[in-house]
C-alpha positions as CSV (number, residue, x, y, z in Angstrom):
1,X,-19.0,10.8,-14.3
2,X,-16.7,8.2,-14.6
3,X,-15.8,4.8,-13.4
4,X,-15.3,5.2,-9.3
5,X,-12.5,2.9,-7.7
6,X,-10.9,2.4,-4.1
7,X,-7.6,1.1,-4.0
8,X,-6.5,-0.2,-0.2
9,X,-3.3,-1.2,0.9
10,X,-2.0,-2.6,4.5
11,X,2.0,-1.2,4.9
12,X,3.8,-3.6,7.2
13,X,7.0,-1.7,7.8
14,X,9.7,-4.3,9.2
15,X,12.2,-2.9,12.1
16,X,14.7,-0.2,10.1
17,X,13.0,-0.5,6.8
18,X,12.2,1.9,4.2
19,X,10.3,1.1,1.1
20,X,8.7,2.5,-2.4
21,X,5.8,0.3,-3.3
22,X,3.2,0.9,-6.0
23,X,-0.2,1.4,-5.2
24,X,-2.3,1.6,-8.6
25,X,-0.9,1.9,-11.9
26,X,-2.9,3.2,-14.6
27,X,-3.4,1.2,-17.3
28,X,-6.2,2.7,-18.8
29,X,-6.7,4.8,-21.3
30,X,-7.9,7.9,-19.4
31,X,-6.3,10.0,-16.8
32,X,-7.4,8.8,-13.2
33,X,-8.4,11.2,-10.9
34,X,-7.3,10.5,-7.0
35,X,-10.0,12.4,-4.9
36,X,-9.1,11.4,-1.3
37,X,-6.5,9.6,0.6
38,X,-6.9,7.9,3.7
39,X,-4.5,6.8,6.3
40,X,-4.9,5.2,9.2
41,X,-1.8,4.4,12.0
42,X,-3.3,2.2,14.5
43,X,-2.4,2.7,17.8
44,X,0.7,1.6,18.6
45,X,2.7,3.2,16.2
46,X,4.1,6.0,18.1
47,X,4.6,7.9,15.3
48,X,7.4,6.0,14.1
49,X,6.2,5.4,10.2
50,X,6.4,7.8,7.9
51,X,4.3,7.9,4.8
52,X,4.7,9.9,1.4
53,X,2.8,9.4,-1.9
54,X,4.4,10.0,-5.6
55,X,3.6,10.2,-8.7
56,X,7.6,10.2,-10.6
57,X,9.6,12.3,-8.9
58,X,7.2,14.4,-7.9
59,X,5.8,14.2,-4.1
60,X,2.0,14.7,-4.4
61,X,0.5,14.2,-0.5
62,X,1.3,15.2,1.6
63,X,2.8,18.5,-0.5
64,X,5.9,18.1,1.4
65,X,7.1,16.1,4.7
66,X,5.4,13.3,5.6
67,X,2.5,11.6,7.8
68,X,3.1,9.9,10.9
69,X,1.0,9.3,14.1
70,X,-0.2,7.0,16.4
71,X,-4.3,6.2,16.8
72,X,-4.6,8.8,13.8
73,X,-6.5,9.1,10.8
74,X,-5.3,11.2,8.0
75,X,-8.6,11.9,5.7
76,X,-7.5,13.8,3.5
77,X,-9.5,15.3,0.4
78,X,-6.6,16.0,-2.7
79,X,-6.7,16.6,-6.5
80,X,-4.2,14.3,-8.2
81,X,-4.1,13.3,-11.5
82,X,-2.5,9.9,-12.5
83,X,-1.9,10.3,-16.4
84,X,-2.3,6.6,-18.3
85,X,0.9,4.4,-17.8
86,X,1.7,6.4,-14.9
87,X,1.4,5.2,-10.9
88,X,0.7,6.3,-7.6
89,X,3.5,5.1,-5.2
90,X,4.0,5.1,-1.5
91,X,7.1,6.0,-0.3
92,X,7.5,4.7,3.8
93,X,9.9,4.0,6.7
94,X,9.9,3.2,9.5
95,X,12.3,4.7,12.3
96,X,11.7,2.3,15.2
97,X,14.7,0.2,14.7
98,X,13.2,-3.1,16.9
99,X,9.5,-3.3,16.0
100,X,7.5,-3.6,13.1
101,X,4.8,-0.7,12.7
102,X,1.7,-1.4,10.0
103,X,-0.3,1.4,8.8
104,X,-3.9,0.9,6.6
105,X,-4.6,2.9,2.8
106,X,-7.6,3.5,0.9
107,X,-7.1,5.7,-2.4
108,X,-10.2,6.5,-3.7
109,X,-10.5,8.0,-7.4
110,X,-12.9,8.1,-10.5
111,X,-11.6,7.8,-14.0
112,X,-12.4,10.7,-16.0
């Protein structure tokens, strides 16, 4: 078994915005190995902000679409592999074009 790492990030999604950010990039010299991906929207989102995760150009959770909801959490068990230099991005937006919407990440993953 390998080194075991959580990764949490808090999207604040201004009015109208949409955004790439970068979660974890892997700077190690192994692959790491994303086990389970956990998103929460609080209540109050009303299923206004969207959420995608990437790794390059390739859309890796959900397999395609995207999560939303409001008072929802997404636990969701997935097998993606993060080669070395590579990173897990999160692609969101948010449709509500007067109110910021916030949503809460945990990646969790073990080197291998």
């Amino acid at each position: 078994m390998g080194k075991k790492v959580t990764y949490p990030y808090h999207v604040v999604a201004s009015a109208g915005e949409s955004k790439e950010v970068t979660i974890v990039t892997n700077t190690e010299a192994r692959p790491l190995k994303i086990t389970r991906i956990v998103t929460v929207f609080p209540l109050g989102d009303y299923g206004e902000l969207y959420i995608s995760y990437w790794v390059g150009v390739k859309q890796v959770h959900p397999e395609s679409g995207e999560l939303n909801g409001d008072n929802v959490i997404w636990d969701d068990d997935v097998d993606i592999t993060i080669p070395s230099g590579s990173s897990l991005k999160l692609k969101y937006r948010n449709t509500n074009d007067t109110e910021t919407r916030e949503a809460f990440i945990h990646v969790i993953g073990e080197y291998e």
